[in-house]
N, C-alpha and C positions, 0 to 999 in steps of 0.2 A: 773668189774669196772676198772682194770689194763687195760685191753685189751681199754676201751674206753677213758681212758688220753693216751694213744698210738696215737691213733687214731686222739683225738685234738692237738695232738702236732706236729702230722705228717700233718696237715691242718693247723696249724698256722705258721710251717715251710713255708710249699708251696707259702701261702696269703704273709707271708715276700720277697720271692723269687719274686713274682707277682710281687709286686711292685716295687721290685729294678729294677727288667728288666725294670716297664713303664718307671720308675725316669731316669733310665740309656738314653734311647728312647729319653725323651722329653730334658736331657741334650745337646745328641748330635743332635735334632734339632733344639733346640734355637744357639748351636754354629754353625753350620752351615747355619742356617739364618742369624745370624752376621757375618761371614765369610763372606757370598756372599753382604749383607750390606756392609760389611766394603770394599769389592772387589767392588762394584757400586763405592763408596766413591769414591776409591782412581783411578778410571780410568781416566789420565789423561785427560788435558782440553788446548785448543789452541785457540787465538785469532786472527785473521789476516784479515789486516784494508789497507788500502791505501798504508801503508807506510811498507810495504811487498810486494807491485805490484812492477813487472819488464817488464810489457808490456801488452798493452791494444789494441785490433782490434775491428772498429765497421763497422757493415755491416747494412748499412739503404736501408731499402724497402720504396718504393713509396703507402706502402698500410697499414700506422701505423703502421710500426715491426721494430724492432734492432735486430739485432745478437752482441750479447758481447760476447770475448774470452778475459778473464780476466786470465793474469799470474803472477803468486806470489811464493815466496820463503816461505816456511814454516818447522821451523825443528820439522819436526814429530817424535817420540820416535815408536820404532817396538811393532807392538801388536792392542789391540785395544781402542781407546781414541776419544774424542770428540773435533770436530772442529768449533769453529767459526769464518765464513765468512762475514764479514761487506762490508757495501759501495757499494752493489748493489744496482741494481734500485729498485725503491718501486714500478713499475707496472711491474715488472717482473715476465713473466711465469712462475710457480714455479715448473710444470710437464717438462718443456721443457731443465733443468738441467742437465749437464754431466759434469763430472770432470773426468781428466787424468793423469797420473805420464809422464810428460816430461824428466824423466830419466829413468827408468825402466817402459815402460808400464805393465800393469798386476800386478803393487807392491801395488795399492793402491784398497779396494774393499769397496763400500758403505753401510752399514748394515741398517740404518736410515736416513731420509729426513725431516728436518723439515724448516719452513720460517715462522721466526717471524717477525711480523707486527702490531704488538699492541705497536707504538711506542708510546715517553715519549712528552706527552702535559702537559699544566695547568687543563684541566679537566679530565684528565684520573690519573694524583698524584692523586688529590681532592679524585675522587672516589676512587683510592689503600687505603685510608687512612682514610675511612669510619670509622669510632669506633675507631681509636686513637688516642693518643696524637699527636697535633704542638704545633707551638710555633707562636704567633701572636704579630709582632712587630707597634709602631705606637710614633708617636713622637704629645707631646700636644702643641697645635698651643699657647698656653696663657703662658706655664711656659719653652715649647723649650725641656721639659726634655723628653729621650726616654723611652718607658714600652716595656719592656718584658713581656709578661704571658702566660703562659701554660693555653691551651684552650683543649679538646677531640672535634673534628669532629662528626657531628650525620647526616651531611647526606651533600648529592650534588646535589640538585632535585630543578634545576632552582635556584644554588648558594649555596653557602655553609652555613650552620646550624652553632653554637660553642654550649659547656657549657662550662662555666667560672664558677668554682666551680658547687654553687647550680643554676645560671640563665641560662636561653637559650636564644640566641641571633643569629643575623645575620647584613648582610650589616656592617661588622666591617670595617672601614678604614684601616687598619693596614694590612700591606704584612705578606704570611704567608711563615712561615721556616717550613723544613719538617727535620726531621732526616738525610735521606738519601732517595736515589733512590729506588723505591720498586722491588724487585730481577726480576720481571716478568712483568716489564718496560726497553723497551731499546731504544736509543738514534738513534739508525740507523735499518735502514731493512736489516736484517742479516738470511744468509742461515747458519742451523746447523747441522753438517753432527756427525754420530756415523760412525766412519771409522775404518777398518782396514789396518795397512801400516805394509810390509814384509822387507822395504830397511830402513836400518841402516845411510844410509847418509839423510842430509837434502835436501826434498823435492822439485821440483820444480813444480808443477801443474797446470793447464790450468782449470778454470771452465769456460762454454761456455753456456749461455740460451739467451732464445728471450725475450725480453721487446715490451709493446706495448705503447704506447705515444711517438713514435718517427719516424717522417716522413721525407719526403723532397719532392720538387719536382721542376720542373723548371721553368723558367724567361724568356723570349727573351724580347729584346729590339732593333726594326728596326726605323730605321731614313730614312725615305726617301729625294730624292734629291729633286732637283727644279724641275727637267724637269718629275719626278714622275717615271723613268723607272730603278731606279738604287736603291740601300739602302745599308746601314753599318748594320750588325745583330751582336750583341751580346748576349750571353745566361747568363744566371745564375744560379748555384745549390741554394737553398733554402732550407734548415735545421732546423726544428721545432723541438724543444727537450724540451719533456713534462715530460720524462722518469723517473724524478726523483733520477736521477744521471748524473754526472760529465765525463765527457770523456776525460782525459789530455792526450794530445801525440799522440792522438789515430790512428796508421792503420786507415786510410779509405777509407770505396769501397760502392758503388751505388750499388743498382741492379735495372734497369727498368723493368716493362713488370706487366700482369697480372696475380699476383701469386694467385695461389688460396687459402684462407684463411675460417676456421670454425668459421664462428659469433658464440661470448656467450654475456650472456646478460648484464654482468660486464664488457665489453671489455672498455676499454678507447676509448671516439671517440671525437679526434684532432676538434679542428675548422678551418675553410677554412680560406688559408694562403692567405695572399695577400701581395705582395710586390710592390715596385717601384724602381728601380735600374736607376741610373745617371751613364754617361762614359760608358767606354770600357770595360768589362772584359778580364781578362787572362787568357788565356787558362791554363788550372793543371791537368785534369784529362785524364789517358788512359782507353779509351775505348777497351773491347774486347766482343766477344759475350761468354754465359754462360747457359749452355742447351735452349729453348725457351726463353731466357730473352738475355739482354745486362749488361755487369757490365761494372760499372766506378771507377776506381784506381786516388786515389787520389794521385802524385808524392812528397808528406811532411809529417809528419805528424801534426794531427790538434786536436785543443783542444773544446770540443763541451760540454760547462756549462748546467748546467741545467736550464730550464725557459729560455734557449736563443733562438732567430734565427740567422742563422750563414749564410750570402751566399756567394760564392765561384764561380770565375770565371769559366766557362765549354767553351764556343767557342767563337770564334772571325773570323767576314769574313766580308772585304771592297767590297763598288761598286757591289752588289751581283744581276744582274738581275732581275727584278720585272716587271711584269706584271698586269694592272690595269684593271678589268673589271667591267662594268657599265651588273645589270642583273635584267629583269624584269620578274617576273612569275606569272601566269594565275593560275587560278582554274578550279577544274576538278569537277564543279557539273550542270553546268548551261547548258550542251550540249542537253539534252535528255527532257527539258520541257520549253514550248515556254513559262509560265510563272514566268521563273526562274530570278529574278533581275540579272542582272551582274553587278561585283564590279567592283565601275571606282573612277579615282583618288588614284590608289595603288602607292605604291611608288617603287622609282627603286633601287635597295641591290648597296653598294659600295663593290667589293671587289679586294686583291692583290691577287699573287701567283707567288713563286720562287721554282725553284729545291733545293734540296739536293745533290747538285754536288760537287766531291771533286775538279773541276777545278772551283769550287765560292769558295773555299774556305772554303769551309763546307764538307760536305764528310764522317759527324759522324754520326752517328743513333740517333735522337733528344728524347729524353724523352718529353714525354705530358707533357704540363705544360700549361701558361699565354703569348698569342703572343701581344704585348703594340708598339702599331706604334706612331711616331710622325716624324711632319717636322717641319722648322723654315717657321716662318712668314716673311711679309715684312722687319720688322725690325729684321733680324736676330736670334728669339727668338724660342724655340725649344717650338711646343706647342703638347698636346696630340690629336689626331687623331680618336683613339679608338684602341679596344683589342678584342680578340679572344682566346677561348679555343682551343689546337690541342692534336689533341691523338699522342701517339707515331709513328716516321715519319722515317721509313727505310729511308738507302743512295738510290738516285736517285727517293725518290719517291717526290711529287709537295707536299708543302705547301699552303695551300689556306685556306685564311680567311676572314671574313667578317668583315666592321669597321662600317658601318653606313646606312644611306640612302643618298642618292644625295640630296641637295637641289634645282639645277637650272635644274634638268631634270623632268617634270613633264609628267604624261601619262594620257590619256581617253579613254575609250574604249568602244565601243556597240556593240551589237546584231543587223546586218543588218538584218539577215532573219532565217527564222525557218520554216521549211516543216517536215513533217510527212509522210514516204512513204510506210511505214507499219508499223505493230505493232510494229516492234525493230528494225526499220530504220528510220533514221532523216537525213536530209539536214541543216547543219548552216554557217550560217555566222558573220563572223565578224570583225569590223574595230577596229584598237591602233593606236591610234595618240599622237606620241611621241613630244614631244617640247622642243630643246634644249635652253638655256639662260645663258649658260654657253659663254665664251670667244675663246674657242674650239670648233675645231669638234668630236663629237662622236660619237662609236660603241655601241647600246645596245642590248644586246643580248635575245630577247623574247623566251622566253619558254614556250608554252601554250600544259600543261598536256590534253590530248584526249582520253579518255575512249574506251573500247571497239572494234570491228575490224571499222580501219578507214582508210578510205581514202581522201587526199586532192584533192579535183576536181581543182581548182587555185589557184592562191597566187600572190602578189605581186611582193614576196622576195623569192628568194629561200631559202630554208629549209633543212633539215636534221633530219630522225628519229632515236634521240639516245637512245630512249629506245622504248618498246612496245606502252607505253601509254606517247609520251611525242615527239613535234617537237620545234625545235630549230632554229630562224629565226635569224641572223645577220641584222640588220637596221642603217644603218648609217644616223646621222644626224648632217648636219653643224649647225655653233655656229649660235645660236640667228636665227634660223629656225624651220619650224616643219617637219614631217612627217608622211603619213599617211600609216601605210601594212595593209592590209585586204587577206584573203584567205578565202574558201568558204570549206566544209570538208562535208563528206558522213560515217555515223557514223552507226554500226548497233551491238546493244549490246545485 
């Protein structure tokens, strides 16, 4: 019986020991979970807003993209702490982010990325505020006196719900007061980095990402003279800025050319810009070229608001030789069946075309953009003409664009003859009787598309085969005359 209270006492020993070791255990993992709690706490927290920028560079692409290189002062504490980045754009890429120490490269390293965008509206409080107390103000129209009352929120589902004590109600008159901002509501689209910084002095940093809702593209504005052989050309940048940020002072550079870009289905997509630009522009930007693209440097810097269009003079060239051509083109279906209609009464294409020469005064590598011709009327009055899209235009290569149709040149055309000399041989012919009614004489220049191996047996007019399937006849015709080219062709498809 000795031997077995020995026995219990040495087991109720041990069972004591047990549990002071768990007790001990679970001591020091609740203070060590508060430790590292209270070490989360205290990691510091930085704010940096507009009014910490010390310089801003924007680089616009012609293909909805910004480049921003946003720099800011921030005194960062060594170690590792949390930064908030305000006053970026709200369509900002938010993978396309990098940030650098402008003093010490390699001082500063990213551990976390986040971009917040659940910014502060009137229906996004409402809902933070689902099941709490406001405060609902409203002044009575009969006694002028104002009420205050505490009201609880019960919902925001097509407007907001109250209870007023024991009632539920809606459509209350009265504005509603909230407390405060709810902590996971914020005022601006803000990048927030968990960083770590090695340098003891205050920061200088560079964050650089792409934004999409930010375009540009370009303007020309040609004035042609009286005598139709000369024009004044001015261009224009045009700057669409949808970004949803502000660009004050900003560095800016173009880049033209066809960058190539991965569609997503969220992309922002700009709408088609259209301007109209009056006068002269000034030239401002240097042109250099930039791998398979051209950049343009803007010589100031410019301040580019959001929701604005901003356009900015690019070239300027007087008296720039112009070339007027009158051009009528055939169709390439009617050669190979005798009971094919052919279309008569087409009409004839107006079009200009000038070099890109640097002795017109041009000389620059044009960005695709909007070509807007106008002359002055009898009365001296500058009227529009008509317009034309051009794609990007190397120095020395021809501009040419099409403005309208002729009104006093009118054409007809038939099918004199149709033979059949084997199964994939035809003989045709046929007459364009051009009529001019114009006050001039004119050049129009016929281009009837020919299928197949051909040959012309006669013609009129001499010709020229400028491509496989296509001859090119010059016909001149004086004013308030007609003319008639016929050629006869040997076609075998």
């Amino acid at each position: 019986m000795f031997c077995n209270l020995r026995v219990r006492r040495a087991a109720m020993k041990n069972i004591s020991y047990f549990f002071a070791v768990i007790g001990l255990l679970l001591v020091l993992h609740i203070g060590n979970s508060l430790a590292a709690d209270q070490e989360t706490r205290q990691i510091p927290a930085h704010s940096s807003g507009l009014e910490n920028q010390t310089g801003i560079a924007l680089t616009v692409y012609n293909v909805n993209l910004g480049l921003v290189k946003d720099r800011r002062e921030i005194p960062l504490a060594v170690g590792t702490q949390e930064v908030r980045f305000m006053d970026v754009a709200s369509q900002i890429i938010p993978t396309s982010v990098q940030i650098r120490s402008l003093k010490e490269p390699g001082s500063i390293h990213i551990l976390e990325q986040n971009y917040e965008y659940d910014l502060l509206n009137p229906e996004k409080m409402l809902d933070k505020y689902v099941g709490r107390e406001v405060k609902l103000y409203s002044k009575n129209p009969y006694s002028e006196r104002e009420e205050l009352i505490t009201a609880t929120l019960l919902s925001n589902n097509g407007g907001p719900i109250f209870r007023i004590g024991s009632e539920i109600t809606f459509g209350h008159p009265g504005r509603i007061i909230f407390p405060e901002v709810p902590a996971n509501l914020i005022a601006k689209p803000t990048l927030v980095w968990l960083i770590r910084n090695s340098l003891a002095l205050p920061q200088t940093v560079e964050a650089s990402y792409l934004t999409n809702g930010i375009t540009w593209r370009a303007d020309y504005v040609v004035s042609l003279n009286e005598a139709e052989d000369r024009a004044d050309i001015s261009g224009w940048v045009t700057i669409d800025n949808r970004s949803g940020a502000t660009y004050r002072d900003a560095t800016l550079k173009l880049i033209a050319g066809d960058v190539q870009r991965v569609r997503d289905a969220l992309e922002f997509r700009g709408k088609t810009l259209r301007a109209e630009m009056a006068g002269q522009a000034a030239p401002q930007f240097e042109e250099k070229e930039f791998f398979e693209y051209h950049i343009y440097s803007l010589d100031r810097p410019a301040t580019i608001k959001e929701n604005q269009t901003k356009q900015i003079g690019l070239v300027v060239a007087d008296a720039v030789p112009i070339r007027k051509e009158y051009i009528y083109h055939g169709a390439d279906f009617f050669f190979h069946d005798r009971d094919a209609g052919v279309i008569s009464n087409q009409k004839v294409s107006v079009f200009i075309e000038f070099e890109n020469r640097r002795d017109y005064h041009l000389g620059m590598p044009l960005p695709k953009g909007t070509l807007r011709v106008y002359k002055n009327d009898q009365d001296g009055n500058l009227q529009f003409v008509g317009e034309d899209a051009i794609d990007h235009i190397p120095v020395y290569e021809k501009v040419r664009v099409r403005l309208g149709n002729a009104f006093d040149i009118a054409v007809k055309r038939k099918q004199t003859d149709w033979k059949k000399l084997a199964a994939d041989t035809f003989e045709v012919g046929f007459e364009i009787e051009i009529r001019n009614r114009k006050k001039e004489d004119v050049v129009v220049k016929v281009i009837e598309p020919i299928p197949g191996d051909w040959t012309i047996l006669s013609s009129s007019h001499g010709y020229e085969k400028t491509e496989a399937f296509a001859a090119e006849f010059m016909v001149p015709v004086p004013k308030d005359k007609e003319t008639k080219m016929s050629y006869r062709v040997r076609i075998r498809l």
